[in-house]
C-alpha positions in Angstrom: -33.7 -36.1 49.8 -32.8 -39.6 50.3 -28.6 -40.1 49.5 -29.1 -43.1 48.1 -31.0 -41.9 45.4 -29.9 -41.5 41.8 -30.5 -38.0 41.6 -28.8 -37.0 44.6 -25.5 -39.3 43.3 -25.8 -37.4 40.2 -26.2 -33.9 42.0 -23.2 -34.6 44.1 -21.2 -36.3 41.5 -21.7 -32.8 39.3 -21.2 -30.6 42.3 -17.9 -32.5 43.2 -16.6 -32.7 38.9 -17.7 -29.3 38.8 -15.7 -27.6 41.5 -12.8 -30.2 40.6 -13.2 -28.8 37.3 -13.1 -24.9 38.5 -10.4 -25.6 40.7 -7.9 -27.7 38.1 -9.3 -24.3 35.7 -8.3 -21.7 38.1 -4.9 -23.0 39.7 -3.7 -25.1 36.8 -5.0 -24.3 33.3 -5.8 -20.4 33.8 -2.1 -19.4 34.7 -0.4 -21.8 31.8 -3.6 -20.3 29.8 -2.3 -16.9 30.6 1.5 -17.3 29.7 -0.2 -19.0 26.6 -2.5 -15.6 26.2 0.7 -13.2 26.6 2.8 -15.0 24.3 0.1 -15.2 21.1 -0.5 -11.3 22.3 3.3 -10.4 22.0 3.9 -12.7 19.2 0.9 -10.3 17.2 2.3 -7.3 18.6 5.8 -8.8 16.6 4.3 -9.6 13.9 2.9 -6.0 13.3 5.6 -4.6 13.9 7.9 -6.7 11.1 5.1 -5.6 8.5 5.4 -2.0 9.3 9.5 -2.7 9.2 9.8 -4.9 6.3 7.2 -2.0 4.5 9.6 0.7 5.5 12.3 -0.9 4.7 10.7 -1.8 1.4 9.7 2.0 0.8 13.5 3.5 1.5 15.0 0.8 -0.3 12.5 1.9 -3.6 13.8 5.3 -3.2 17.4 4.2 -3.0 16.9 2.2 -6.2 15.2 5.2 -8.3 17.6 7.5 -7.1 20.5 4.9 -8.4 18.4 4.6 -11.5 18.4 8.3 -12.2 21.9 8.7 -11.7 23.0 6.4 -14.0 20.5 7.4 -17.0 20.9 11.2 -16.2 22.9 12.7 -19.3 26.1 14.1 -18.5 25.9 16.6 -21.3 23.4 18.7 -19.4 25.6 18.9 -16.3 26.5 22.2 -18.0 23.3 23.1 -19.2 21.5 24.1 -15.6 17.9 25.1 -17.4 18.1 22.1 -19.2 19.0 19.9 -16.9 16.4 21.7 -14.3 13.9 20.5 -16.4 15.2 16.8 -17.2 14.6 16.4 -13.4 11.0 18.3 -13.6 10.2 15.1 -16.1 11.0 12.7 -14.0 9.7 14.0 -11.1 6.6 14.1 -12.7 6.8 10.2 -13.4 7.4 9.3 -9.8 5.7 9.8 -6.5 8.4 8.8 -4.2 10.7 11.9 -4.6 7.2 14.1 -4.1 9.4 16.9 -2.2 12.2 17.5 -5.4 14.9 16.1 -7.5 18.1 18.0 -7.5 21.4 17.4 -8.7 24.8 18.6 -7.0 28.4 18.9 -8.5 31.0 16.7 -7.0 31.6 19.4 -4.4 28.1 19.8 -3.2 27.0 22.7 -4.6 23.6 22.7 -6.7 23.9 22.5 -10.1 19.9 22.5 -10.8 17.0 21.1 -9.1 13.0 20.1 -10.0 11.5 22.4 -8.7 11.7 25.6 -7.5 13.6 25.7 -4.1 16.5 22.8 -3.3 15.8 20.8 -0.8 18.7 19.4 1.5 19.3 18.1 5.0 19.7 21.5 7.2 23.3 19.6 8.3 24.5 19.0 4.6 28.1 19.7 4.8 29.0 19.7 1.6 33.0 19.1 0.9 35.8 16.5 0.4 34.3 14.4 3.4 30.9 14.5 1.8 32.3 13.7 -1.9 34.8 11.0 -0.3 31.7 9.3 1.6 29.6 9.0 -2.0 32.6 8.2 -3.7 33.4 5.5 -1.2 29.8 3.8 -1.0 29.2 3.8 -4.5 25.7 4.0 -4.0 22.4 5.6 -2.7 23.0 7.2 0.8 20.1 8.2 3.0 20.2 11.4 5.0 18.7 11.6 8.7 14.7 12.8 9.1 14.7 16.0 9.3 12.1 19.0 8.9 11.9 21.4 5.9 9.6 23.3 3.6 6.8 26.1 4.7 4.8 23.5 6.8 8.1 22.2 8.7 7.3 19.0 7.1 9.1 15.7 8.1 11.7 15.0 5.2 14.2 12.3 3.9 16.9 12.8 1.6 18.5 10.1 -0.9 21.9 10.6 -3.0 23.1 8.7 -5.4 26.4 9.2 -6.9 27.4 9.9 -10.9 30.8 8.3 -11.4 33.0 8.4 -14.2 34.8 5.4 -15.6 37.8 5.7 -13.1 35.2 5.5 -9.9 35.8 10.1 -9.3 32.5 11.7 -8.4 31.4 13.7 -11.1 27.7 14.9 -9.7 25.1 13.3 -6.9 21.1 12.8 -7.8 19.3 13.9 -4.4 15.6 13.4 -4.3 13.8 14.6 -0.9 10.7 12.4 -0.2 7.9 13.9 2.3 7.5 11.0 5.0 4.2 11.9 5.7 2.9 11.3 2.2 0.3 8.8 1.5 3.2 6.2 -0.3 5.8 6.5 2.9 4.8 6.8 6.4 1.4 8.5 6.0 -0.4 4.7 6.7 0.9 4.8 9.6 -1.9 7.2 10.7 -4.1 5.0 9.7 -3.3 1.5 11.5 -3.9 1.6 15.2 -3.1 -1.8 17.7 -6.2 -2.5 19.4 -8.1 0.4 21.0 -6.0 2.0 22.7 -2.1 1.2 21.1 -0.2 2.4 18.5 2.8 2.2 15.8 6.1 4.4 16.3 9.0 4.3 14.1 11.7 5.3 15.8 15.5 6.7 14.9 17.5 6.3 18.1 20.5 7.8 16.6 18.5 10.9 16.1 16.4 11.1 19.5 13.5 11.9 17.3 9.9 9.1 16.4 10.2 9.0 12.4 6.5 8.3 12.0 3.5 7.1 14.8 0.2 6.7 14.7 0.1 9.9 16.5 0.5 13.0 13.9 1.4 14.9 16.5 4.6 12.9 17.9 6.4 13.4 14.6 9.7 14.6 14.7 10.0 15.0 18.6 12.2 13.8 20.6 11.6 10.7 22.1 11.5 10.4 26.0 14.6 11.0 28.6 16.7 8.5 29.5 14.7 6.4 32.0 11.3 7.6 31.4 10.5 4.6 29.0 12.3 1.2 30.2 11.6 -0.7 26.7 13.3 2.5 24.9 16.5 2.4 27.2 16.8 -1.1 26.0 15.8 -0.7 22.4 18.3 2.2 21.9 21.3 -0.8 22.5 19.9 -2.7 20.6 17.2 -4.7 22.2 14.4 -6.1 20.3 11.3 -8.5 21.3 8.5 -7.6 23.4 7.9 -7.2 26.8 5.4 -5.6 29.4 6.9 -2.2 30.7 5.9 1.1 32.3 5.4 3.9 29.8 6.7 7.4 29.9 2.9 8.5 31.7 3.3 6.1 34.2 1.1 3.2 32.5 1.6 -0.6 31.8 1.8 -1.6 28.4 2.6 -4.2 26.0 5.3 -3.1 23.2 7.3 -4.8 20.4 10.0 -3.4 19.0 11.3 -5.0 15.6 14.3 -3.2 13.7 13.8 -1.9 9.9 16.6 -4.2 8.1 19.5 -2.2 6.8 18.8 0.9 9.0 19.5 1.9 12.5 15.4 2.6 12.7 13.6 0.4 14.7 9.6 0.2 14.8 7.4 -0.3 17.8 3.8 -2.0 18.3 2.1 -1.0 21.7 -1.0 -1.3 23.6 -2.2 -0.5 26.8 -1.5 -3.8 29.0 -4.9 -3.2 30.6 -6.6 -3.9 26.9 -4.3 -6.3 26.2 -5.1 -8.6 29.1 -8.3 -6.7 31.1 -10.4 -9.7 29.6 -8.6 -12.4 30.9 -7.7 -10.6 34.0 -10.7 -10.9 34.7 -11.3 -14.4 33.8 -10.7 -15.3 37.3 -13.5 -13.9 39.0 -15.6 -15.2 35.8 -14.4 -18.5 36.9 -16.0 -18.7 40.1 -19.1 -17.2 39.3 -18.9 -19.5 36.3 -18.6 -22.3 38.8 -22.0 -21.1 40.8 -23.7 -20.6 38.3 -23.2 -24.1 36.5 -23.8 -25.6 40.0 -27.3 -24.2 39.9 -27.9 -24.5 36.7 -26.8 -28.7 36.7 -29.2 -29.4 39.8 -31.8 -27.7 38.1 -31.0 -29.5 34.9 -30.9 -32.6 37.2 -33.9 -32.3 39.4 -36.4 -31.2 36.7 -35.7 -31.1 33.3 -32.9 -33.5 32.4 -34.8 -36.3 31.0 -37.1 -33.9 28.6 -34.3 -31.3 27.3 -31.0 -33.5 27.3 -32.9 -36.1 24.6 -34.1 -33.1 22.1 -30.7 -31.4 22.8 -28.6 -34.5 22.0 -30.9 -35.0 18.7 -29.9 -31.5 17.6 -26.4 -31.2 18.8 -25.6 -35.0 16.7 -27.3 -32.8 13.8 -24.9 -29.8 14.0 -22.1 -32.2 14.5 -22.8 -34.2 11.6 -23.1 -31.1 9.3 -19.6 -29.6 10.9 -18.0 -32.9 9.6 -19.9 -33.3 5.9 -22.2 -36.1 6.6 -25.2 -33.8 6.3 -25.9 -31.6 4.0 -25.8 -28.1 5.4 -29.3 -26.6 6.2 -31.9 -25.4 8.5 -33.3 -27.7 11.4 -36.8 -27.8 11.7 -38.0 -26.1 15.1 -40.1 -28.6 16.5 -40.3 -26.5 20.5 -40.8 -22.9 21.6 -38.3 -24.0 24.9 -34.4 -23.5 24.9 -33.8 -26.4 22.5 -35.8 -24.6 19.9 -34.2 -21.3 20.3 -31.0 -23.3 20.1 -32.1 -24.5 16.7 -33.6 -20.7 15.6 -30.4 -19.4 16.4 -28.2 -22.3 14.7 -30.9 -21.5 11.4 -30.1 -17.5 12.1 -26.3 -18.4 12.2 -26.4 -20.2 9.4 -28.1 -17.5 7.0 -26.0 -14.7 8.3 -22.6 -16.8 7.3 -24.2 -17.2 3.8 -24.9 -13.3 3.5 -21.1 -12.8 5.0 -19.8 -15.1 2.1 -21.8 -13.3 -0.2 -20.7 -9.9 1.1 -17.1 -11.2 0.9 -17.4 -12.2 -2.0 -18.7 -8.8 -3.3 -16.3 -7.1 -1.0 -13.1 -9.0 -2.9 -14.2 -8.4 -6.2 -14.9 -4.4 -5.5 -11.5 -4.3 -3.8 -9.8 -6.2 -7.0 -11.2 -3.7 -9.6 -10.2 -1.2 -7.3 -6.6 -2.2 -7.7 -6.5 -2.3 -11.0 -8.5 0.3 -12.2 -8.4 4.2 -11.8 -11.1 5.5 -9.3 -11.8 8.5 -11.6 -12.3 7.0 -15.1 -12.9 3.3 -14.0 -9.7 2.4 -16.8 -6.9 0.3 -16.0 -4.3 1.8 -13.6 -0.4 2.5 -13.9 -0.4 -1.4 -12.1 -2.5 -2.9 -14.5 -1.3 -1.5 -17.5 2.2 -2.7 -16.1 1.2 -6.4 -15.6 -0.6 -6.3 -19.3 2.7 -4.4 -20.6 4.3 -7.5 -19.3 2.2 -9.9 -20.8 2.0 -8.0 -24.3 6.1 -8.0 -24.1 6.3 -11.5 -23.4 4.0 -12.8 -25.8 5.8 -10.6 -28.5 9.3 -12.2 -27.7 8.0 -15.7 -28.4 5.5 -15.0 -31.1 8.3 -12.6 -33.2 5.0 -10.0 -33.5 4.6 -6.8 -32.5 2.9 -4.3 -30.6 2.2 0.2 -29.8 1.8 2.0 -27.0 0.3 5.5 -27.3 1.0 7.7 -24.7 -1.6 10.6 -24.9 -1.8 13.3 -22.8 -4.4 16.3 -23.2 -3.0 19.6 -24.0 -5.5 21.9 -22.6 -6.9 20.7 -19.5 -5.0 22.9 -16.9 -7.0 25.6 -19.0 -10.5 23.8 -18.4 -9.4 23.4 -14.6 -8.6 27.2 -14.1 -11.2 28.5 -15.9 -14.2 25.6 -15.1 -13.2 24.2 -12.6 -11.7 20.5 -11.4 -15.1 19.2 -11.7 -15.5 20.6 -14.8 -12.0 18.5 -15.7 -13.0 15.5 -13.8 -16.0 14.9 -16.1 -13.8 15.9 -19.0 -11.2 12.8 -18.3 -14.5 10.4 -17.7 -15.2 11.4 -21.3 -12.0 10.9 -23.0 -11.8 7.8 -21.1 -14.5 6.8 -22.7 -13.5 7.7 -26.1 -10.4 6.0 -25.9 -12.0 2.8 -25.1 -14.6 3.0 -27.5 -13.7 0.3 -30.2 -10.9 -1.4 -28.6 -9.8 -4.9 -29.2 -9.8 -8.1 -26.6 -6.6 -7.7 -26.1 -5.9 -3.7 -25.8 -5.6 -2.0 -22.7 -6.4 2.0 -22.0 -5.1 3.2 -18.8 -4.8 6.2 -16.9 -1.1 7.5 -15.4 -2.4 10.3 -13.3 -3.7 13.7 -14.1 -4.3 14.2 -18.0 -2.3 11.4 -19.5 -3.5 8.5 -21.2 -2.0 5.1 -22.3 -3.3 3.0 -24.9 -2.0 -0.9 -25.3 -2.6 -1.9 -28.9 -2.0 -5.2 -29.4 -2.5 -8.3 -32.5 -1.4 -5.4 -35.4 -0.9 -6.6 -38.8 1.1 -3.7 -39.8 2.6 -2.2 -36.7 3.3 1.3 -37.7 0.6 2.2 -40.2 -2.3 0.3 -38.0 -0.7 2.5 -34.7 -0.9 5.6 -36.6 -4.1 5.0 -38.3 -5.4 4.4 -34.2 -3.5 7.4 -32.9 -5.9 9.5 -36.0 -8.3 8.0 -34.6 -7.8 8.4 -30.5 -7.0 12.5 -32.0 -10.5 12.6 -33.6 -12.4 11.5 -30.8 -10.7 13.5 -28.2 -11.3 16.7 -30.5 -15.1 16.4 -30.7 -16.2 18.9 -27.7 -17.0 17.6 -24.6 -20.2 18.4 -22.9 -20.2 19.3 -19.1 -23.5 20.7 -18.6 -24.2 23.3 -20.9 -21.0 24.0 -21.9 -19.2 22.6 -24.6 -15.5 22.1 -24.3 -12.9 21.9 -27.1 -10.3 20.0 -26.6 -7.0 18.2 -28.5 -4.1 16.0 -27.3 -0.7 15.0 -28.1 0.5 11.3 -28.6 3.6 9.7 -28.6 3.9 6.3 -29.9 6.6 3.5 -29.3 6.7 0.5 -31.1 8.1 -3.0 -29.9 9.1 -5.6 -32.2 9.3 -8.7 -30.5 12.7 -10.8 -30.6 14.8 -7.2 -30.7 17.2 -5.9 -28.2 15.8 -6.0 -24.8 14.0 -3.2 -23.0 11.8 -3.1 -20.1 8.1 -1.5 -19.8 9.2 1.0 -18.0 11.3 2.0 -20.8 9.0 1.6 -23.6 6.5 4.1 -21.4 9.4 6.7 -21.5 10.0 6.3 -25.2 6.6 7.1 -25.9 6.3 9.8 -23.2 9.7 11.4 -24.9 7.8 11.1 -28.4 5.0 13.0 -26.8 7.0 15.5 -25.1 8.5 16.0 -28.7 4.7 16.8 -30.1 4.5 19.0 -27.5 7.7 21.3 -28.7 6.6 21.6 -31.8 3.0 22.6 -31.4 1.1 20.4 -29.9 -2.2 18.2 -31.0 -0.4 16.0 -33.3 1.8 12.4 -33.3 5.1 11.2 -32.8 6.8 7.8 -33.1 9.7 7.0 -31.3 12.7 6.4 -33.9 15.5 3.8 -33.0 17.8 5.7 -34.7 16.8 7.3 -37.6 15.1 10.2 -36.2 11.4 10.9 -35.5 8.0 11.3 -37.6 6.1 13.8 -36.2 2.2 14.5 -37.9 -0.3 16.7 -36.6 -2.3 19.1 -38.1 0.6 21.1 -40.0 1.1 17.6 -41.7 4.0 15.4 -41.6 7.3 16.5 -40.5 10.9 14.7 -39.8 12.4 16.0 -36.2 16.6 14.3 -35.6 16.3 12.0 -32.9 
């Protein structure tokens, strides 16, 4: 080949801006690449690890605010009524999923005065005494125990107390609720979320020696590794937290971040195995030089025979693709004029193209399943306890500035446990579709019929001209359509309810939606006591109005 050819200039001038290019790649950008790679890696390690803090955080510090909230609404006149009290807590244990393990409530000297359900439960230290009262006394608020493990299936457990304090700051009682945290609303997602293929979350209580919660099941509640064994633990226990590439109590390089959970000595730790973290561009290297070979090649080829007929139709359809990326062509399919590489670079632009128009689509299917989803009740398809809050909301708000007013009916079915045991929880299942279905027959735009959990019902009825009669005359109604059997096969079920109504009238004292649900959930529980299958409204006052099927009948409030 002649060297004062074109061709050969070109050949040579790609062979030398290629391995100029391979070499500035391999001993210039591919270590500040890989500094770059490690810090994005340990900066997404962090950042998983400061959502699975912050949600920890977020989940004690819900528990420490319900236990507060019970100990300040608990009343103090059935401190000496134990069986009374036992079943106060029952109630509200019932209403809440984050005490799933009991409610009980202790004297000022520690001993148990009545509890939820049928066994206590308590840390296996709990020292009760005057340093335990001082301590409560002292905080003046929720305290939280240390993990520990309790119950039949040595299940991991937390404990929160709040004090009851009289006007002069003495501890009268404690509220103690133990929450399981393996249940699905503590650590239980945990399970669930892995780091890459191979890593893993851990939450971690150094003061205890023991992991909290980990991806791992297994690794609950045992002690975490000696002294030494795990470098990034010795320096977490002190206080360390960051990321950083250590050796692993088996021996093995990994990448782990460790972020603290805010007001807690807990601290939570994101690791993978270092060889998935950086195998790929570990290997990058090597790729680089074969990378280099194989452009060589691959250029002089280009170069010697089909440069002047590829590059033109490539440079045609590359402007085309380039145009469309910035919006000065409308988006579609380029014609395939070739059968070569050029027109199975435009086949798989076209194939591109349609499978990111059936991804949107899927998306956009995807989102709006996953929005009913959480808002609506898997079971029943009606609105969720979330839902029917947010409406709750709405309805309050736009009561307060319109002066109007509006009913909630809490309902809840007085013989299904009955249909369960005897039919079956299938049986029951189809049961609550059908009353579901009932008790959205006929509602208006702006009512709203959700589902709690198990057999109760809520009903939002909104734009009432006379609040009280048009609320009854709906509860009738939600009472007569519930009582028509229900058929499951060929059975035919009977069934009734009970239903509690509250009233708000907009522009009155202040209350929350949480409130208004227990006013009618009281109302209902007063049907209940006095026969069942029948209505009650929740008095302000003046006592309350109970009618069922005995007829009207004035209960003191």
């Amino acid at each position: 080949m002649n060297v004062q050819t074109l061709k050969f200039r070109l050949i040579a001038l790609s062979i030398v801006l290629i391995a100029l290019a391979s070499g500035t790649r391999y001993f210039l950008a591919l270590p500040f690449m890989q500094e770059q790679f490690r810090d994005q890696i340990e900066e997404r390690q962090l950042s998983i690890a400061s959502y699975v803090a912050r949600d920890v955080e977020r989940n004690i510090a819900e528990r420490k605010q319900l236990a507060g909230y019970l100990s300040e609404h608990i009343p103090l006149t059935l401190l000496d009524r134990p069986r009374e009290l036992s079943n106060w807590l029952e109630e509200r244990q019932q209403l809440t999923l984050l005490f799933d393990a009991g409610l009980t409530v202790l004297d000022g000297s520690g001993r148990v005065l009545a509890a939820g359900s049928s066994t206590p439960v308590l840390p296996p230290d709990f020292d009760a005494g005057p340093e335990w009262s001082e301590t409560l006394r002292s905080v003046g608020g929720a305290i939280v125990s240390r993990p520990f493990s309790a119950g039949p299936k040595d299940e991991a457990m937390l404990v929160v107390t709040a004090p009851i304090l009289d006007a002069k700051g003495g501890l009268i009682a404690a509220v103690s609720g133990a929450a399981r945290l393996g249940s699905p609303f503590f650590l239980q997602p945990l399970q669930e979320r892995r780091v890459g293929e191979s890593g893993g979350l851990l939450v971690i209580s150094p003061e205890d020696g023991v992991y909290v919660g980990a991806s791992d099941p297994g690794l609950v509640m045992k002690a975490l590794p000696a002294p030494g064994a795990h470098a990034l633990f010795d320096r977490a226990v002190p206080g360390f937290r960051g990321a950083d590439i250590v050796i692993n109590e088996r021996g093995q390089e990994e990448l782990a971040a460790m972020v603290g959970v805010p007001d807690s000595a807990w601290f939570v730790v994101a690791r993978m195995a270092a060889d998935e973290a950086f195998g790929t561009f570990r290997k990058l290297g090597g790729f680089v030089i074969q990378g280099t070979a194989i452009t060589l090649f691959i250029v002089i080829a280009a170069l010697l025979f089909l440069l002047p007929r590829v590059l033109r139709p490539l440079t045609d359809t590359a402007r085309a693709m380039r145009e469309m990326a910035d919006g000065r062509r409308e988006l579609a399919a380029l014609p395939v004029r070739r059968s070569d590489e050029v027109g199975n670079v435009v086949l798989g632009f076209n194939h591109l193209l349609d499978r990111l128009r059936e991804q949107e689509e899927a998306l956009r299917k995807s989102e709006a399943h996953m929005s009913f989803l959480a808002h609506h009740d898997s079971l029943t398809g009606v609105c969720n306890r979330q839902m029917l809050e947010k409406r709750l909301d709405a309805a309050m708000k736009k009561a307060d500035g319109e002066r109007s007013s509006f009913a909630l009916l809490f309902c809840d079915l007085d013989c299904l446990k009955t249909i369960n045991d005897v039919h079956g929880h299938g049986a029951g299942d189809a049961v609550l579709i059908q009353v579901a279905q009932r008790l959205s027959q006929g509602r208006g735009p702006g009512d709203t019929v959700a589902r709690l959990g198990g057999d109760e019902f809520v009903v939002l009825l909104t734009d009432l001209h006379e609040p009280r009669d048009d609320a009854l005359r709906q509860a009738r109604a939600c009472l007569a359509g519930i009582s028509d059997p229900c058929r499951v096969g060929e059975k035919s079920l009977a069934l009734n309810a009970s239903i509690g109504i509250a009233l708000y009238n907009g522009g009155g004292s202040p209350i929350s939606g949480a409130q208004l649900i227990m006013q009618a959930d009281s109302a209902m529980y007063q049907v209940k006591k006095s026969g069942k299958n029948g209505i009650c409204f929740a008095g302000d006052g003046g006592g309350i109005l109970l009618e069922g099927s005995h007829g009207p009948m004035a209960v003191n409030g």
